[in-house]
C-alpha positions in Angstrom: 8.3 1.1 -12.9 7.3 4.5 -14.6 5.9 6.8 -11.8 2.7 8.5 -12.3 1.4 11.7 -12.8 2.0 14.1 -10.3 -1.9 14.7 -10.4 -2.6 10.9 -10.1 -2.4 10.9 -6.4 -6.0 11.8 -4.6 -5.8 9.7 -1.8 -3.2 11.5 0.5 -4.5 13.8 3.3 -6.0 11.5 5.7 -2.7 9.8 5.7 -1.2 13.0 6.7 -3.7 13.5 9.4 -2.8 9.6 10.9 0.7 10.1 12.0 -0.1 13.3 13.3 -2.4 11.5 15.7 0.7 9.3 17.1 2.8 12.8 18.1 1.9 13.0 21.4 2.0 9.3 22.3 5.5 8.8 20.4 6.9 11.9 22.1 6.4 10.5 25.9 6.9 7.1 24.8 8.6 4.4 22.2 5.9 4.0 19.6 2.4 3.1 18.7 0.8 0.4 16.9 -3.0 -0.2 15.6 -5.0 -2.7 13.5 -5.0 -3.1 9.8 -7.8 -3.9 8.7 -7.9 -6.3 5.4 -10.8 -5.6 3.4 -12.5 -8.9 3.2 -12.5 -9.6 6.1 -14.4 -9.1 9.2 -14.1 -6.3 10.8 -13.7 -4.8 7.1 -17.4 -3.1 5.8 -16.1 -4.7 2.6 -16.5 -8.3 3.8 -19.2 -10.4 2.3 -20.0 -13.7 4.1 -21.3 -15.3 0.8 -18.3 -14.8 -1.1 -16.2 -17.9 -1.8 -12.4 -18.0 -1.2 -12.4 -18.3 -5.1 -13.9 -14.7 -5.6 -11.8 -13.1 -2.8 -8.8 -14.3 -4.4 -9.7 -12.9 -8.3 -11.1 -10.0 -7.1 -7.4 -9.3 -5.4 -5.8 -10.7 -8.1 -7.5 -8.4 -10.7 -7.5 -5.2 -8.0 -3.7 -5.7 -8.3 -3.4 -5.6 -12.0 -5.4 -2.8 -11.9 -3.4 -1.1 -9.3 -0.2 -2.1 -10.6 -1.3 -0.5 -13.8 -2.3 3.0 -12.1 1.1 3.1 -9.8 2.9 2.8 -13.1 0.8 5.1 -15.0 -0.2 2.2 -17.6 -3.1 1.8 -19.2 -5.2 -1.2 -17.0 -6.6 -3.9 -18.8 -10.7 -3.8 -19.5 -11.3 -5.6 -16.2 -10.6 -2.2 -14.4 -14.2 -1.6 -14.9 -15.2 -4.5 -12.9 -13.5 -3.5 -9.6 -14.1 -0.9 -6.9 -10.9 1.7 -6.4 -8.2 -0.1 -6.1 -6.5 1.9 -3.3 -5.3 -0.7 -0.8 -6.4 -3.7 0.3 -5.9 -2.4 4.4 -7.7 0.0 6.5 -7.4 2.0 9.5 -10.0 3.6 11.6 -9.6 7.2 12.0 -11.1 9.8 13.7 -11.9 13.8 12.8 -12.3 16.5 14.2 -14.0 17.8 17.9 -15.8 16.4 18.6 -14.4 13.3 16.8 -16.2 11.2 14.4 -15.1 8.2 13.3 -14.5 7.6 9.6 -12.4 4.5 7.9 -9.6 5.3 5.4 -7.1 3.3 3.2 -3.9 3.1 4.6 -1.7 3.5 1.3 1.9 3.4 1.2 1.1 4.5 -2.5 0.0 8.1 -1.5 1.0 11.0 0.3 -1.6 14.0 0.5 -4.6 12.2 2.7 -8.2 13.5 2.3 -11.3 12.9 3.1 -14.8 13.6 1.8 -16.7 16.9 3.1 -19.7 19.1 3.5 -21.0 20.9 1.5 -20.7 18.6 -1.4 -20.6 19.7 -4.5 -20.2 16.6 -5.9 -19.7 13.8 -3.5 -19.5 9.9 -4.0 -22.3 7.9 -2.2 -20.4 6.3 1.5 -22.0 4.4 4.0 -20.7 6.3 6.9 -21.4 10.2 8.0 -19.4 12.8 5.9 -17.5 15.1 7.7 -18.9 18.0 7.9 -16.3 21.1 9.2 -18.7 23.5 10.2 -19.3 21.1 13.4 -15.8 21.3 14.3 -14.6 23.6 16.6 -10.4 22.6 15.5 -11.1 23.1 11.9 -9.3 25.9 9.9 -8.5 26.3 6.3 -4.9 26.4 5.1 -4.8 29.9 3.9 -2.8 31.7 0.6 -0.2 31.9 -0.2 1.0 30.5 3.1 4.7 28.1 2.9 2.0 25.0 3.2 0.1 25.7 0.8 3.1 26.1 -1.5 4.6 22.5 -0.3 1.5 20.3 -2.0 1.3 19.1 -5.2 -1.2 19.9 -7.1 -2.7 23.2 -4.3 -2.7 26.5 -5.8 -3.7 30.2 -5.0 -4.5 31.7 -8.3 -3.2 34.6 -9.4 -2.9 38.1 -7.5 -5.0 39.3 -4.9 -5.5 35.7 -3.2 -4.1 36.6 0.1 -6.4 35.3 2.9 -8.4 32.8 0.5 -8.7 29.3 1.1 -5.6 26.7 -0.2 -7.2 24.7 -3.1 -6.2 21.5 -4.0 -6.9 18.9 -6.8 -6.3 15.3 -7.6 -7.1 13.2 -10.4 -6.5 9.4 -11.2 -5.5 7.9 -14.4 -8.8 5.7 -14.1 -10.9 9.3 -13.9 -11.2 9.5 -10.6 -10.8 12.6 -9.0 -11.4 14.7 -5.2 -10.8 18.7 -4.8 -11.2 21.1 -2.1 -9.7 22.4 0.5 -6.5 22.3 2.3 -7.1 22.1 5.8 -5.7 21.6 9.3 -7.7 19.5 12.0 -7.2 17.0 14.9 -7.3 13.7 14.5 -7.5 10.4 16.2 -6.2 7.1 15.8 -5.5 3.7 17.3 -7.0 0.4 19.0 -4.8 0.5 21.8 -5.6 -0.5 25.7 -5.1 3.5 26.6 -7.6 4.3 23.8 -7.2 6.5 20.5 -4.2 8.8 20.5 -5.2 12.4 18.8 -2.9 14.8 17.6 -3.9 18.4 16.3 -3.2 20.6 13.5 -3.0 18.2 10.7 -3.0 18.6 7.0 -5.4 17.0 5.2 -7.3 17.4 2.0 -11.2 18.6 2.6 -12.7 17.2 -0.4 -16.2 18.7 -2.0 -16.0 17.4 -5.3 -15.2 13.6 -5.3 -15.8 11.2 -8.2 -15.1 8.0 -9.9 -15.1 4.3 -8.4 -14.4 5.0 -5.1 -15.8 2.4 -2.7 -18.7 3.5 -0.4 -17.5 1.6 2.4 -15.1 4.3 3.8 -13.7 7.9 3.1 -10.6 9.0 2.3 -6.8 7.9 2.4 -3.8 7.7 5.3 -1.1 8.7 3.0 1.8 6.6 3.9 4.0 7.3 1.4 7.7 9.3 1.1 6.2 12.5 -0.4 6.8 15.6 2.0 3.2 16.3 2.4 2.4 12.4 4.1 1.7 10.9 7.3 5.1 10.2 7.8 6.7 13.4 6.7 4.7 15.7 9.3 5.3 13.0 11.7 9.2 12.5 11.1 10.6 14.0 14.2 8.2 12.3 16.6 8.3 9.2 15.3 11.6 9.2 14.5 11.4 8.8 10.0 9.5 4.9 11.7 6.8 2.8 10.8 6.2 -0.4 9.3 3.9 -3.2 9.7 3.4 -7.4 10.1 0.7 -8.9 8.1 -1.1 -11.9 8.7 -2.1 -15.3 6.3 -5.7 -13.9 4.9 -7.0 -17.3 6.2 -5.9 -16.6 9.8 -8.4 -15.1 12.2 -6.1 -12.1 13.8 -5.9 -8.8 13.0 -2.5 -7.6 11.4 -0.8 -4.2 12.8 0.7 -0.8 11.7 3.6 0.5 14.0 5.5 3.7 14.4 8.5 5.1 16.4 10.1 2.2 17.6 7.5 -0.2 18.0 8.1 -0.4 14.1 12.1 -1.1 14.5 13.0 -4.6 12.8 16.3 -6.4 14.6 17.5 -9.6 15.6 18.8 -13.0 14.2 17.5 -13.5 10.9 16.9 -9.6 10.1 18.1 -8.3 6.7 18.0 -4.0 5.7 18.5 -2.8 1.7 18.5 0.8 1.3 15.7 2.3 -0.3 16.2 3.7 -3.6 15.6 7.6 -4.2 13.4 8.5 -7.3 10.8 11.3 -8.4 7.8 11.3 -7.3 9.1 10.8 -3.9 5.9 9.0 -2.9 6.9 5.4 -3.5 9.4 2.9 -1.7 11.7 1.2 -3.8 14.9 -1.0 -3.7 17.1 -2.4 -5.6 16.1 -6.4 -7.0 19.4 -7.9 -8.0 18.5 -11.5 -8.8 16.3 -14.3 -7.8 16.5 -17.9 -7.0 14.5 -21.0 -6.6 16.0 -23.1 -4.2 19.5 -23.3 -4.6 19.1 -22.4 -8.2 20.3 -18.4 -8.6 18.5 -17.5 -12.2 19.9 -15.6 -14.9 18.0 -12.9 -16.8 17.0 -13.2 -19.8 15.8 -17.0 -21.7 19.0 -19.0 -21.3 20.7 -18.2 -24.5 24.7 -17.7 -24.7 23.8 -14.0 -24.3 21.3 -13.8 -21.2 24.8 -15.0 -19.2 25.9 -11.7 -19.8 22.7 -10.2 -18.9 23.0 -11.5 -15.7 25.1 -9.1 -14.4 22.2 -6.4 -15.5 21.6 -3.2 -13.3 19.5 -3.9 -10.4 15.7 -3.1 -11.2 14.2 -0.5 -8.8 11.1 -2.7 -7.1 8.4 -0.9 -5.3 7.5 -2.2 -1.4 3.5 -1.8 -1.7 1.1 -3.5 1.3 -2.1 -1.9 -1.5 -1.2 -4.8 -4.2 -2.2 -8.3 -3.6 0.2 -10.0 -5.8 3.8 -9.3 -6.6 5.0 -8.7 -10.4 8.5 -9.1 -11.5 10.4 -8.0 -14.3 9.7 -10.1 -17.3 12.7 -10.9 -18.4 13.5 -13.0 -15.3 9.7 -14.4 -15.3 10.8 -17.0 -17.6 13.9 -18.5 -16.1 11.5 -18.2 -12.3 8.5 -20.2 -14.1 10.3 -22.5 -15.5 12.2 -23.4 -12.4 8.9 -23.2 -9.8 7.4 -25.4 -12.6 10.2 -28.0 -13.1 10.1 -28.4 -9.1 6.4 -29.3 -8.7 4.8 -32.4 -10.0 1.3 -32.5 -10.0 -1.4 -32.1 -12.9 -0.6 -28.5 -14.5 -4.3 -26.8 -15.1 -5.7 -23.2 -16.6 -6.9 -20.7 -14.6 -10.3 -20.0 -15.2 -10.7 -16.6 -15.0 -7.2 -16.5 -17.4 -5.7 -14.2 -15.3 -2.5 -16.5 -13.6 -0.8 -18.8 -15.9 1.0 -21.0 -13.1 -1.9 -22.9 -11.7 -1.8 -26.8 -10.5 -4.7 -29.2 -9.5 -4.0 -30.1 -5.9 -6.6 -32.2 -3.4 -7.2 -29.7 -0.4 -4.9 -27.1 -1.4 -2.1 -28.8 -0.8 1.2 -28.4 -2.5 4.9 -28.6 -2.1 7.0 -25.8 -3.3 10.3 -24.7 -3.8 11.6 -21.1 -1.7 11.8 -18.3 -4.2 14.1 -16.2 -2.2 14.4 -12.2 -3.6 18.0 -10.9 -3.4 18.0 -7.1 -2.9 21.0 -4.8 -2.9 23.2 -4.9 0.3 23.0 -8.6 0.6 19.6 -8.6 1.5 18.1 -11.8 0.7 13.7 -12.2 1.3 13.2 -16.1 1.1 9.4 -16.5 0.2 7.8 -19.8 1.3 4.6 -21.2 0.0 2.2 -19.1 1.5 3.9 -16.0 0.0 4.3 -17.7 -3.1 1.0 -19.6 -4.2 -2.6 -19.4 -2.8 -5.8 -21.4 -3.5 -8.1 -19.5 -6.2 -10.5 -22.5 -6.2 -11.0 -26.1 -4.4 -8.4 -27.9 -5.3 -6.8 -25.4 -7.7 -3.8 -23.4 -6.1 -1.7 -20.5 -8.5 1.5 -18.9 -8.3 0.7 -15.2 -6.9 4.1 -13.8 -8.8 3.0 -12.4 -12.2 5.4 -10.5 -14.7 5.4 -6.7 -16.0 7.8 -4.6 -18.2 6.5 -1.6 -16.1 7.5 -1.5 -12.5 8.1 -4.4 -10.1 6.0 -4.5 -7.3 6.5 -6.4 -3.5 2.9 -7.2 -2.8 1.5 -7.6 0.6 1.0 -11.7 0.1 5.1 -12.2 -0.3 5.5 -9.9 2.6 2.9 -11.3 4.8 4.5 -13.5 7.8 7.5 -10.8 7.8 8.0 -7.6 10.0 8.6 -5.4 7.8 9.8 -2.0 8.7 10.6 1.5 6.8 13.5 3.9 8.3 13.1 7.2 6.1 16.0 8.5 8.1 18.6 5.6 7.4 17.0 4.9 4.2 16.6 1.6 4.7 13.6 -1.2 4.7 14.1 -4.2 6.8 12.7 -7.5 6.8 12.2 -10.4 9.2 10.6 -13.5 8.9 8.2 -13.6 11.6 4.3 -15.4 13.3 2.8 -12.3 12.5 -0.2 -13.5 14.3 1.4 -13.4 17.6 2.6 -10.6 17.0 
């Protein structure tokens, strides 16, 4: 996948501002863990009772086209101007400030810098909650010029000469037009469901944004920044987590909460756990690993469309794939999309039918949902093979209508959150590695 823009990246201060929190908690002990909160549903601000399971499942299926297209710095389809940002589908309660006030933010493994909005506005998107305003803060302070932090952010500058003592400015714009600026700040910040209550760390970097635009959703402010980028959560929190974190995500029809996890709370071992290295590219901010082949059963596919010459395509370069928990459906290169359709397709045998929003064009008529599928196992680099079972595989986008949630691209490849749900997944930015683990999430 192509990687965006360097400016293309608002979201990424509050992430920053996150792992902070977890210092002092990781320090004296193991690790810390909190909810994830999936936007549809409850406690999510986003859920809506009267939607059908039918419009949550388009709605994620066309947020991840749409996000797909942004992390690969495409062009997105027309039905981009149907959707709300398409950040992340998870959230994480966060507080700011002292005293604190509570604020919810996207937690992104697609951004770094985290920010959130802030008085005075100059320009500021409408959101349900209180905006933060710093003046009320006593452990507020501007990042100042032309200090080494400043320096270390993307898209911060100084100006020219004569800018010592002046604020750090900083400014982000999407590819879809959206857009935040302000200041680089440092503040405390709170985090965390746990029985011993929210864990707050000080002194972290965020973005203090007083010009915000676009399609935003209202329902929150800002972004934890959970990405590989040396201005993110897990950057500033490196030592104290110990490079850590990762996270087990539950069926979207279970009631449960699923959980985030750093230091070694977020460690992923035992019988049945595989580890790929993660792949090093620029922009730093994504996670990606090396996709060597897939199966269907005990079918290993070839690339290409079964002609004398895709046999020798088959020993092609592993793609790089990008591990993202903010896309709902999982897209892999198109030139193995054909062999894996026709194989998931071959294996089923009920009533083929269209989808009627024309998104998804694997799509069966099946009485309750029901539906017996093949395992589409991913085989990463390192002998790292993910074997996806029908829940990670196909969901119900209607009564009685269930699709296959795998799509293809000739951008990036993308791991979405529904093939990685029932798994403990877990990131080591020291080892390089990402691990997987086929898990109950739920009782987790």
């Amino acid at each position: 996948m192509a990687a965006p823009d360097k400016p293309s990246h608002p979201l990424h201060g509050l992430a920053l501002l996150v792992l902070l929190c977890l210092v002092e908690f990781t320090v004296g002990g193991g690790g810390f863990t909190a909810d994830l909160i999936h936007r549809d549903l409850p406690p999510s601000p986003f859920h809506d009772p009267f939607a059908t399971w039918s419009d949550r499942m388009h709605s994620a299926a066309r947020r991840s086209v749409s996000r797909a297209c942004r992390l690969s710095a495409g062009h997105c389809p027309m039905i981009r101007s149907e959707l709300a940002y398409s950040g992340g589908e998870y959230y994480m309660k966060v507080s700011v400030g002292s005293p604190p006030m509570e604020t919810l933010a996207i937690a992104d493994t697609g951004s770094d810098l985290s920010w959130t909005q802030c008085e005075p506005c100059v320009k500021c998107y409408r959101q349900k909650l209180p905006i933060f305003n710093p003046r009320n803060s006593s452990t507020y302070k501007t990042v100042q010029c032309p200090t080494r932090l400043c320096k270390s952010l993307d898209g911060a500058r100084c100006g020219g000469g004569g800018n010592t003592g002046r604020a750090c400015k900083y400014n982000y714009t999407y590819g879809d037009g959206s857009f935040t600026s302000g200041d680089v700040a440092m503040e405390t910040f709170g985090i965390g469901t746990l029985p011993g209550g929210t864990i707050t760390v000080p002194r972290i970097a965020f973005g203090c944004g007083h010009n915000n635009g676009g399609i935003f959703p209202n329902a929150g402010s800002g972004i934890i920044g959970l990405g590989g980028g040396p201005f993110s959560m897990i950057s500033q929190m490196e030592r104290f987590i110990s490079g850590q974190f990762g996270y087990c995500l539950i069926p979207e029809f279970r009631n449960g909460t699923s959980k985030i996890s750093f230091g070694k709370e977020a460690a992923v071992s035992g019988p049945g756990a595989v580890s790929t290295p993660l792949v090093s590219k620029t922009p730093n901010t994504y996670y990606y690993v090396n996709l060597e082949g897939l199966s269907v059963g005990k079918e290993r596919l070839s690339c290409g469309n079964n002609s004398a010459d895709s046999e020798a395509e088959e020993s092609i370069k592993a793609v790089n794939m990008m591990v993202d928990s903010g896309t709902t459906l999982t897209f892999v290169p198109s030139q193995f999309f054909h062999n894996l359709k026709r194989a998931v397709a071959d294996a089923i045998h009920l009533p083929r039918v269209p989808d009627p929003h024309g998104m998804l064009d694997l799509c069966y008529w099946s009485p309750g949902g029901e539906i017996d599928v093949p395992v589409v196992t991913l085989h990463f680099a390192g002998n790292a093979d993910m074997a996806l079972k029908e829940a990670n595989t196909f969901a119900q986008f209607a009564e009685d209508l269930v699709c296959f949630t795998i799509m293809p691209t000739d951008s990036v490849p993308i791991l979405g959150s529904l093939a990685q749900m029932e798994f403990k997944v877990g990131f080591d930015v020291r080892k390089r590695t990402v691990s997987f683990l086929a898990t109950d999430c739920t009782a987790q």
